[in-house]
C-alpha positions in Angstrom: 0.0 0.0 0.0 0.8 3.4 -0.5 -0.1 5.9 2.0 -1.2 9.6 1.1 -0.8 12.8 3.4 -4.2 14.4 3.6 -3.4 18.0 2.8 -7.2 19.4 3.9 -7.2 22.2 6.1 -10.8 21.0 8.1 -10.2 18.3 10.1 -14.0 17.2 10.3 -14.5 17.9 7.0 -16.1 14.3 5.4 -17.2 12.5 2.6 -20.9 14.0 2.9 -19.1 17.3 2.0 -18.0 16.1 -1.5 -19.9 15.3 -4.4 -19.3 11.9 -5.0 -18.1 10.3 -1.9 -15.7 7.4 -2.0 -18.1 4.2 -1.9 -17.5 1.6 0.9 -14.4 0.2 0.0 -15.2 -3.3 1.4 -18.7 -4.5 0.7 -18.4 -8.1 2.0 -15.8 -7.9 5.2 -16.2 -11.8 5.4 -15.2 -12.5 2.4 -12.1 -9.6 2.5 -10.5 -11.7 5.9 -10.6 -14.5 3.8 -8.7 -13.6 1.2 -6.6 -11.1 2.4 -4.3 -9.6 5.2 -5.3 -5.9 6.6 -3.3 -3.9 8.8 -4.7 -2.0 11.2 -3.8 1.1 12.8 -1.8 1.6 16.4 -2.6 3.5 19.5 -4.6 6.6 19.5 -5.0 7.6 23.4 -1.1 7.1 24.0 -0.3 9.0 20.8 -2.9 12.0 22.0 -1.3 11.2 25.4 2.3 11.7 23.6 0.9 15.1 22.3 0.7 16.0 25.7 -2.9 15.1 26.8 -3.6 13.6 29.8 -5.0 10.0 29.9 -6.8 10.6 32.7 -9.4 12.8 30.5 -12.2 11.8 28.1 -10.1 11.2 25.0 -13.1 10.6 22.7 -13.9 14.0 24.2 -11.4 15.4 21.6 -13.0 14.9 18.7 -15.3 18.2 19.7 -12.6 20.1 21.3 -9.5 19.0 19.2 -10.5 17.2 15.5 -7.5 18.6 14.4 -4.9 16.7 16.4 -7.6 13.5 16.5 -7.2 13.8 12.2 -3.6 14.1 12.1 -3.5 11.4 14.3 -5.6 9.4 11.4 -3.9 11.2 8.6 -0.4 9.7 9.7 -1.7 6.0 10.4 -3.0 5.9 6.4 0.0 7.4 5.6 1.7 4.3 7.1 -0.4 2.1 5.5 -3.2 1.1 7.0 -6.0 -0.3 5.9 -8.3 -0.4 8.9 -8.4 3.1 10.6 -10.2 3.4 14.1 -12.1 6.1 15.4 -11.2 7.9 18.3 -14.2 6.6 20.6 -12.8 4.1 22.5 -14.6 4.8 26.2 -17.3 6.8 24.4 -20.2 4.9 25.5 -22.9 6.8 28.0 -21.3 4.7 31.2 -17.8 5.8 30.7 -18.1 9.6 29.5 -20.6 10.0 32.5 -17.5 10.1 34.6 -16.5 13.1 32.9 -20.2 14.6 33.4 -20.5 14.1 29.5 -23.1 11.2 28.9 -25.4 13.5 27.4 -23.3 14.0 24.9 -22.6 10.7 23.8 -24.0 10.8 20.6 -22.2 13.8 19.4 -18.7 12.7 20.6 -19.4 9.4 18.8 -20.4 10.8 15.4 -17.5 13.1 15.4 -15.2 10.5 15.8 -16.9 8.4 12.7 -17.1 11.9 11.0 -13.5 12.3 11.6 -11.7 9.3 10.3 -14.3 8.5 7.4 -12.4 12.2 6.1 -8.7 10.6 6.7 -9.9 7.5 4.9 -12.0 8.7 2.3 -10.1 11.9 1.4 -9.6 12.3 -2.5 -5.6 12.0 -2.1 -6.0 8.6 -0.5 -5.7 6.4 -3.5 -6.2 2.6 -2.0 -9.3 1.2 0.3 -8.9 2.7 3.9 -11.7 0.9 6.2 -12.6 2.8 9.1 -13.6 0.9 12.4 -15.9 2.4 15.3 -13.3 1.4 18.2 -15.6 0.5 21.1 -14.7 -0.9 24.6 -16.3 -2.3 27.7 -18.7 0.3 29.3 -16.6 0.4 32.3 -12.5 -0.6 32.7 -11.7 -4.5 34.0 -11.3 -2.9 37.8 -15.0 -1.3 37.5 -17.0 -3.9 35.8 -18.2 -5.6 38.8 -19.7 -1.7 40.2 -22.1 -1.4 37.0 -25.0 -3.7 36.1 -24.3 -6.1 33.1 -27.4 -4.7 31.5 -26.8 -1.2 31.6 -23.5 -1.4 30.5 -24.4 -3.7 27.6 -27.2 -1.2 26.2 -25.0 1.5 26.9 -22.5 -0.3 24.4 -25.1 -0.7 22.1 -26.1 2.5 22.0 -22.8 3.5 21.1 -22.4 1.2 18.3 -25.6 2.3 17.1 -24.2 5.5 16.7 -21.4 4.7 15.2 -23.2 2.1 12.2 -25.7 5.4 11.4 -23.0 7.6 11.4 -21.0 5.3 8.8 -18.2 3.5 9.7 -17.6 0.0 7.7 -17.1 -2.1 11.2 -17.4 -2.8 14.1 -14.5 -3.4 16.3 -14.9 -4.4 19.7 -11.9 -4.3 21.6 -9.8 -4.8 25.1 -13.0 -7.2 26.5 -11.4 -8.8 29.3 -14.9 -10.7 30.6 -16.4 -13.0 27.6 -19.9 -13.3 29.6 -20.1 -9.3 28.5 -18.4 -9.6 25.3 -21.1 -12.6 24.5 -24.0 -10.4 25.5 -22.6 -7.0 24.0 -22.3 -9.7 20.0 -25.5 -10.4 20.7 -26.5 -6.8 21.3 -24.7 -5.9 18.3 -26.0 -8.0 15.7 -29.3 -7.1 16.6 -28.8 -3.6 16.2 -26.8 -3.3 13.1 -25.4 -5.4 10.3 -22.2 -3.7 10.3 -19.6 -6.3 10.4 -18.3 -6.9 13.9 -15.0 -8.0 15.2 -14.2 -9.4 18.9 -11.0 -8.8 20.4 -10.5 -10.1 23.8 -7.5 -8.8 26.3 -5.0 -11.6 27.9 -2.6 -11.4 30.6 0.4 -12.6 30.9 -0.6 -16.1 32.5 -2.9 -16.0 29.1 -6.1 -15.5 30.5 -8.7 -13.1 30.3 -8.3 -10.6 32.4 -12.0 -9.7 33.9 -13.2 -13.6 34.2 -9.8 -15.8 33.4 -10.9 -17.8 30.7 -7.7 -19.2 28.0 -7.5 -18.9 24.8 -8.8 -22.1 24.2 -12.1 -21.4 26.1 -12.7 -18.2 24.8 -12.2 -19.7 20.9 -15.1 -22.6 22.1 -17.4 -20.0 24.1 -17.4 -17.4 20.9 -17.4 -20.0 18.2 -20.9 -19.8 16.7 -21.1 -15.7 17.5 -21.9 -13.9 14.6 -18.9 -12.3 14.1 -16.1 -11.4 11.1 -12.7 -12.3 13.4 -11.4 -12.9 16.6 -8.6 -11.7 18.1 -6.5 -10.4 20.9 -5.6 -6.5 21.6 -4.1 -5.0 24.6 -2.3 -5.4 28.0 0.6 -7.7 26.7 3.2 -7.4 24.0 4.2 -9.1 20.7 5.5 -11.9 22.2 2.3 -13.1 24.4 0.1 -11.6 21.9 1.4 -14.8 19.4 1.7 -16.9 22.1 -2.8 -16.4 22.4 -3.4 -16.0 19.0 -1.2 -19.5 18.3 -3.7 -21.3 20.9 -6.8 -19.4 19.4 -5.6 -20.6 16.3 -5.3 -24.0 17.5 -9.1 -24.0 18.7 -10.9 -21.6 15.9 -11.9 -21.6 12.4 -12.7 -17.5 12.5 -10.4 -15.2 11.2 -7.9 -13.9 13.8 -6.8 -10.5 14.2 -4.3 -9.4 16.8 -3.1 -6.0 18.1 -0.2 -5.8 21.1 1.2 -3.4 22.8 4.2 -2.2 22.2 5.9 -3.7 25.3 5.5 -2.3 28.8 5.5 1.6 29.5 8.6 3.5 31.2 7.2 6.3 33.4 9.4 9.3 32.7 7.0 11.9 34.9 4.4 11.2 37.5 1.8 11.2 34.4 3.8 10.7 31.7 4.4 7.3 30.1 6.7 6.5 27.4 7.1 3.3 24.9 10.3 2.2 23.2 9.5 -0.6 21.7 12.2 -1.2 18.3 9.9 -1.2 15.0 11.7 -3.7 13.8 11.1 -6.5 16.2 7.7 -5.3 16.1 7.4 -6.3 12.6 8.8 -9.3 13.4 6.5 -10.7 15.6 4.1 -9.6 13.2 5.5 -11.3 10.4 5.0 -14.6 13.1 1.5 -13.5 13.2 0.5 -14.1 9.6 2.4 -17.4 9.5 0.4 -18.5 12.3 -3.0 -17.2 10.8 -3.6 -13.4 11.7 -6.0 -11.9 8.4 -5.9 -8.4 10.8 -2.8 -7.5 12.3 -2.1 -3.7 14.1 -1.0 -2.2 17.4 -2.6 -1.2 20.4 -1.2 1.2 23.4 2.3 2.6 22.6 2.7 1.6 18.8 3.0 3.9 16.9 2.7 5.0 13.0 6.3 4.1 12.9 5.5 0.4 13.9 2.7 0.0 11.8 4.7 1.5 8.9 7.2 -1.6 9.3 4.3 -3.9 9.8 2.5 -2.5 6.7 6.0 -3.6 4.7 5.8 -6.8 6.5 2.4 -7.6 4.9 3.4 -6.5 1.8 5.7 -8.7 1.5 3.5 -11.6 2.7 0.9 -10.1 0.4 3.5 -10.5 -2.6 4.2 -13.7 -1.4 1.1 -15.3 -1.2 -0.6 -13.5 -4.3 -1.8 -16.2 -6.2 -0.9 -16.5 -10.0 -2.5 -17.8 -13.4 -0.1 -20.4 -14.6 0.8 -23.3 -12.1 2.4 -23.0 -9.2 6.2 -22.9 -9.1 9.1 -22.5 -6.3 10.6 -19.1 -7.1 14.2 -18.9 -5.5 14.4 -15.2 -4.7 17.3 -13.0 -5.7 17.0 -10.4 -2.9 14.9 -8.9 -0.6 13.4 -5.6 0.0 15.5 -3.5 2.6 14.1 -1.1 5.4 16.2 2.3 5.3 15.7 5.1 7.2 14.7 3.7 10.7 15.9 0.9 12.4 18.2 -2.1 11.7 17.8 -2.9 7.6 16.7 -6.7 7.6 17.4 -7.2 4.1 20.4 -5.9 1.5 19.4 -5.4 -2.1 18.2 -2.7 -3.7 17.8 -2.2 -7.7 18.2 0.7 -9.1 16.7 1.4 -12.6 17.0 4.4 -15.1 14.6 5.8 -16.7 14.1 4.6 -20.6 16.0 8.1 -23.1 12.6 7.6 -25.1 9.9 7.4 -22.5 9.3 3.5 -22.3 7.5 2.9 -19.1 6.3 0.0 -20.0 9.6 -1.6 -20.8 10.3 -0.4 -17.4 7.2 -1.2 -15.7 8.4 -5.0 -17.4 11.6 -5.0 -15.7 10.5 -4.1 -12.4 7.7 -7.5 -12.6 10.2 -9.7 -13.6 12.3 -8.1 -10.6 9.7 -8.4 -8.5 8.9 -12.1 -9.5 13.0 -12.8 -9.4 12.4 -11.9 -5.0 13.8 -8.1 -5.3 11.4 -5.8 -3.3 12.7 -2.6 -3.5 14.3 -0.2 -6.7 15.3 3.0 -6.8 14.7 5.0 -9.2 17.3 7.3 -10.6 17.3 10.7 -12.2 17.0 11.5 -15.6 20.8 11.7 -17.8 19.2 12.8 -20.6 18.5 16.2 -22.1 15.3 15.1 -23.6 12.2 15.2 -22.0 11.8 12.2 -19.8 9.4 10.8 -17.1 10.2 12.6 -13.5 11.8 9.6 -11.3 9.4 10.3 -8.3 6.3 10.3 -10.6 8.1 6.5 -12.4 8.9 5.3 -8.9 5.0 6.0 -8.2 3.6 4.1 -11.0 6.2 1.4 -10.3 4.7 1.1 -7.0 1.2 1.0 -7.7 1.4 -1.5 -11.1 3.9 -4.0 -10.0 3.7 -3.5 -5.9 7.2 -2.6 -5.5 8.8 -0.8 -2.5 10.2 2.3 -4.2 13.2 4.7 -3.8 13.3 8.1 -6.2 15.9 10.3 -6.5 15.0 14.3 -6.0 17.6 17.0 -7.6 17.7 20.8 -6.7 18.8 21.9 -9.7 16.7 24.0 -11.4 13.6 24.0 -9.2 12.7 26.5 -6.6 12.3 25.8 -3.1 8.3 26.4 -3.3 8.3 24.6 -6.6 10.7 21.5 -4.9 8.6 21.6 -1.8 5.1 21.3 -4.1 6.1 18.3 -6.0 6.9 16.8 -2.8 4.1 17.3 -1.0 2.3 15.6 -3.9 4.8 13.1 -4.2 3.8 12.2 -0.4 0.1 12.6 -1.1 0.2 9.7 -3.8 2.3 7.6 -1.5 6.2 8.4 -1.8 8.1 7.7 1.2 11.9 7.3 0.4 13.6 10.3 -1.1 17.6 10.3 -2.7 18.4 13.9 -1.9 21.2 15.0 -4.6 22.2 18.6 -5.9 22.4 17.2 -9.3 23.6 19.6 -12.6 21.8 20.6 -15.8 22.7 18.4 -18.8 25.0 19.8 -21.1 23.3 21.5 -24.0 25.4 25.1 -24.9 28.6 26.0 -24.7 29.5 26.3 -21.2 27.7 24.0 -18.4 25.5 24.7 -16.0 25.0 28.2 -16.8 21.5 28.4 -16.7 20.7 26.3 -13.4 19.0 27.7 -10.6 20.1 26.0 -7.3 17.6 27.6 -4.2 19.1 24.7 -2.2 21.6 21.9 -2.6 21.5 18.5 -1.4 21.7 19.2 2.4 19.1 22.0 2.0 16.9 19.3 0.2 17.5 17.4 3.5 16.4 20.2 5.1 13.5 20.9 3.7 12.5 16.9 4.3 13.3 17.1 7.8 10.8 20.2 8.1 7.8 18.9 6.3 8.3 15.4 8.6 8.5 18.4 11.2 4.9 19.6 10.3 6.7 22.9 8.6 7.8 24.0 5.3 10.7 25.0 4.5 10.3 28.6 6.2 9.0 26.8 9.2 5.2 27.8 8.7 2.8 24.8 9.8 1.7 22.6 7.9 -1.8 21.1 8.5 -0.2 17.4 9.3 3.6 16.2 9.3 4.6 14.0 6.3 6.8 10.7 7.0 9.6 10.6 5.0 12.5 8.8 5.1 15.6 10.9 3.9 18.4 9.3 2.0 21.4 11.2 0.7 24.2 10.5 -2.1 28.0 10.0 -0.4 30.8 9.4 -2.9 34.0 7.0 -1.3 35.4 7.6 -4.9 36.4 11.3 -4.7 39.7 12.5 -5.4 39.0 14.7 -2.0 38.8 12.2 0.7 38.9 14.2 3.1 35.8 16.5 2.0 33.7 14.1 0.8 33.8 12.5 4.1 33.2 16.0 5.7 29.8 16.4 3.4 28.8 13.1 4.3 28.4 14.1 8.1 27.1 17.4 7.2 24.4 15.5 5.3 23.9 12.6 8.3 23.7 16.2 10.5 21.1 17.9 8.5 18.6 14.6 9.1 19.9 11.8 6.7 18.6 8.4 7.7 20.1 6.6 5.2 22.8 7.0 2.7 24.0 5.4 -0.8 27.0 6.1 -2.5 28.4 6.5 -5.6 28.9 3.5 -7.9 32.1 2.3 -6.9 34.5 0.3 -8.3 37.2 -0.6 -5.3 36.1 -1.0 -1.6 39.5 1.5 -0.2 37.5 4.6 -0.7 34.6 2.6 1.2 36.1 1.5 4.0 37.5 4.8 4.7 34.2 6.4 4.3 32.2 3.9 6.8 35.2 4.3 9.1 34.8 8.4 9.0 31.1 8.4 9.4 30.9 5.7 11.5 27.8 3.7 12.0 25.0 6.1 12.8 23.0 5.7 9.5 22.8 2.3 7.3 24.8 3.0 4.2 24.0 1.1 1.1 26.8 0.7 -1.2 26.0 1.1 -5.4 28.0 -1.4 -8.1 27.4 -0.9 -11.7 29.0 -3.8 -13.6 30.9 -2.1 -16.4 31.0 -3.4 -19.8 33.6 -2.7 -21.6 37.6 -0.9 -21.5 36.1 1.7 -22.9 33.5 3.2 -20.4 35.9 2.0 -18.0 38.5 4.4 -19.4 36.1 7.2 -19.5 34.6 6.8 -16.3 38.5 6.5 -14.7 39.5 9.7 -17.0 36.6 11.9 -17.5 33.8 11.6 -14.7 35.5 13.7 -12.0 35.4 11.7 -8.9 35.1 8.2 -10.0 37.5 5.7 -8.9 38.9 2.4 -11.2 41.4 0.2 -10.0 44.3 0.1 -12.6 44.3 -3.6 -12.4 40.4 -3.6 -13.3 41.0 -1.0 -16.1 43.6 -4.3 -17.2 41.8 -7.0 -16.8 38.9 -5.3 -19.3 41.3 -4.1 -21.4 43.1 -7.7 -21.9 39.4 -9.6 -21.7 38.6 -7.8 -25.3 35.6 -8.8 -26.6 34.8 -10.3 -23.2 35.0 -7.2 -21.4 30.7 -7.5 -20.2 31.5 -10.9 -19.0 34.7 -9.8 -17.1 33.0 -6.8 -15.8 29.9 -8.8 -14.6 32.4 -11.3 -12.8 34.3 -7.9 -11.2 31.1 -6.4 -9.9 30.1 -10.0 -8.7 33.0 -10.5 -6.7 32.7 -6.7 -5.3 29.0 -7.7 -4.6 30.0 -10.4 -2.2 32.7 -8.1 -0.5 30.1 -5.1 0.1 27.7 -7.8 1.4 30.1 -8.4 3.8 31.0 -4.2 4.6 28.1 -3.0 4.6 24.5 -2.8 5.2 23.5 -3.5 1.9 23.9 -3.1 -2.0 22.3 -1.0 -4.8 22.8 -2.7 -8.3 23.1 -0.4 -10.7 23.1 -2.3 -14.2 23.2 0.0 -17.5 21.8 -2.9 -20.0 19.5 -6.5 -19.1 18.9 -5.0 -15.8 17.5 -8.6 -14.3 20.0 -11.1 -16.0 22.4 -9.3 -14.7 20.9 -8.7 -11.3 20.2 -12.3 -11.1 24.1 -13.0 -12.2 25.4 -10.9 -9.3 23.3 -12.3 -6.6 24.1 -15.8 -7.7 27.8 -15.3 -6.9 
């Protein structure tokens, strides 16, 4: 999936305000968990805590007081690719926000919520199905439920997710149930008053039972297996690691579709009322990646993710999406190349990244070919590069876009400030981010040659590092001259580095100017000779992943121009020989060159960009093989 920034300025501003709102995305929910794998979205009340509320408050209260913060709360978990959204009304039934003397406004609080994330989901920008779930809870916490009468508190859940159906919302998920006699009678409720889609998610301890009546797993799966319910599934209270540990026995006892939502770990108190998660995104991911081997058809967060996490478990299930995507022609073992690699945040799990060109005559379809076959070879991310030539060519982020959406590729593009203006830079990407683009190269870049001195005619606002920048800003929530924006984009901000310089010594400088101006990731140069490499990583050190580019060469001749007339570039006298002596084998020496540097940078470093000039996956497949 692609996630897209929502750039409207009225945070309750929904579908019923357009012309032709978006249709409900899923019409048969049944049939979708049956097919499919959705990822939900994480925490809202410890991300509104994070924004400095207090979770002692009526959260739901919010979405009267505060849409905007409750929005860009939405906004940034559909930007990190979900496709279940829930609304900020968990605790809004009468019981509950009577506490805060605001029962009587249940029905208000409820249907801004649904009228608040039906806006994130169904926004025009938002170019993929975004489901939005009414998030409802037990009428009173676990320590409470014993003070209020099971039948008020059931009918004032219903009333609730009566609400919430008029109002709109696709489903119906009911959530952190730690008694199953209430959960029971609150499905039952439910089905009789709506035939929105429901979903039951029961919380576990750590000892693996409920945690208002202590029932397993195993019971629970027996007690809710004729309910008329889409899924089952666990949410709350424990981490990933118990959270697989329940859904493996639920799975174990159940038919129904599972869904499952931990927390991110436990909390660190860092202030009398202030919490604080740390959980790593990456094992996160991880655990959800277990998940869907196990069975999971909905898999999110709950208190303490964040869109970070379900960012990384969004990749996870596109990979598993990919994976398990079923094909026309029989069945057959495919023996991937590569895998996809996660730059920017975190630990990079995998190491190969192909970078593609695009086509001097505008064939995006030849491309759009190469990046399948790619794709079907195991690679699961490419980068797009900028445009060499002086005639008019496809823009890399709009290529890397399409790329995305056709063949379902993770997608790198590179962004140059030459000639483009800061409003005009910081325009395209805003829409860039809007239509789903995540990873951006940041390079200065130069005008091609076309008169009779170069560059003449460039206009250069910013370089690289003020392309970085301006990233870092608009992740900020601000543009480049720090005026708000109306919700924080989610880049992640790579740079070019070049080990091959004939200035060592500043080219290691600009690489930690870059890494200082918000880099998360950095690629170099193609090189041809790991000295200039090693010297690099051991000047930068190891604060950002750097993913090291090898472009096979093909002949003694580009080699010779590359060594003599590209300032900057690098070639080993010996490999300028060996081509030189292989003649008319000079592709097949080169290939075997590049493949043995392959192996060495797999070693070095924390992954590889293949950079082929001609038969971009032969050649792919040639170096990985080695």
């Amino acid at each position: 999936m692609s996630p897209a920034t929502n750039p409207a300025t009225n945070p309750t501003d929904g579908p019923a305000a357009r012309a032709e709102p978006t249709p409900n995305p899923v019409a048969d929910l049944a049939a979708a968990l049956g097919s499919t794998v959705l990822v939900c979205d994480g925490a809202m009340g410890t991300m509104l805590h994070a924004a400095g509320r207090s979770l002692g408050e009526a959260l739901p209260a919010l979405n009267l007081s505060d849409p905007a913060l409750v929005r860009e709360i939405h906004d940034r978990y559909v930007n990190a690719g979900a496709d279940i959204i829930q609304t900020n009304t968990f605790g809004a039934s009468r019981v509950r926000l009577s506490d805060h003397d605001l029962g009587h406004r249940t029905e208000e609080i409820n249907q801004a919520g649904a009228r608040i994330a039906l806006a994130s989901a169904r926004h025009e920008y938002v170019r993929r199905p975004v489901l939005v779930a009414g998030s409802v809870s037990p009428a009173v916490s676990v320590r409470r439920h014993r003070h209020v009468e099971r039948r008020a508190a059931v009918e004032s859940v219903r009333e609730q997710i009566e609400v919430l159906a008029s109002a709109g919302v696709d489903l119906i998920i009911l959530e952190t149930f730690g008694d199953l006699e209430e959960l029971l009678a609150v499905i039952e409720a439910a089905a009789e008053a709506t035939s929105v889609p429901l979903i039951a998610q029961l919380t576990f301890g750590p000892d693996f039972r409920t945690l208002g009546s202590g029932q397993s797993p195993r019971e629970a799966a027996a007690a809710l297996a004729g309910a008329p319910i889409a899924a089952l599934g666990t949410n709350c209270t424990i981490g990933p690691q118990h959270s697989l540990a329940v859904l493996r026995e639920l799975r174990s006892h159940c038919d129904l579709p599972l869904t499952v939502q931990p927390n991110a770990g436990l909390p660190r108190r860092v202030a009398p009322a202030r919490f604080e998660y740390d959980l790593d995104d990456t094992y996160f991911a991880r655990y959800m990646r277990q998940a869907l081997a196990v069975g999971a058809t909905v898999v999110g967060g709950c208190c303490g993710t964040t869109p970070g996490q379900i960012a990384a478990v969004a990749r996870t299930v596109r990979e598993y999406r990919d994976r398990a995507a079923p094909t026309t022609s029989a069945p057959r073992r495919v023996e991937p190349a590569g895998e996809a690699i996660t730059v920017g945040h975190g630990e990079p799990e995998h190491q190969v990244v192909v970078e593609l060109t695009p086509d001097p005559l505008g064939d995006v379809e030849g491309l759009v070919d190469v990046a399948t076959q790619l794709h079907e070879s195991g690679i699961g991310l490419v980068s797009v590069a900028r445009p060499l030539q002086t005639r008019a060519q496809v823009n890399a982020v709009d290529l890397a876009v399409h790329l995305h959406h056709r063949v379902g590729l993770d997608v790198l593009a590179a962004v140059t400030t030459w000639d483009r203006t800061i409003m005009a830079l910081q325009a395209d990407l805003l829409g860039a981010h809007a239509l789903g683009m995540r990873r951006i190269i940041c390079e200065t870049g130069s005008p091609p040659l076309v008169g009779d001195y170069p560059h003449t005619d460039g206009i250069w606002d910013v370089d690289s590092i003020g392309l970085i920048e301006l990233l870092s800003s608009l992740n900020e929530g601000t543009d480049y001259y720090r005026l708000p924006l109306s919700t924080k984009t989610s880049f992640e901000i790579g740079a070019r580095i070049n080990p091959g310089s004939h200035e060592p010594e500043r080219a290691e400088a600009r690489a930690r100017d870059k890494i200082a101006a918000g880099a998360q990731f950095l690629i170099t140069r193609p090189v041809y000779e790991l000295t200039g490499v090693r010297r690099m990583l051991d000047a930068i050190g190891d604060s950002v992943p750097v993913l090291v580019a090898v472009s096979p060469l093909t002949s003694f001749q580009e080699a010779e121009y590359l060594a003599y007339e590209v300032p900057d570039v690098t070639i080993p006298p010996a490999t300028l020989d060996a081509l030189r002596r292989a003649r008319s084998g000079a592709a097949t020496a080169g290939l075997e060159l590049a493949a043995e540097l392959v192996a060495e940078v797999r070693a070095l470093a924390k992954g590889v960009v293949l950079a082929p000039t001609s038969d971009t996956v032969a050649v792919v497949r040639r170096l990985l093989s080695h």
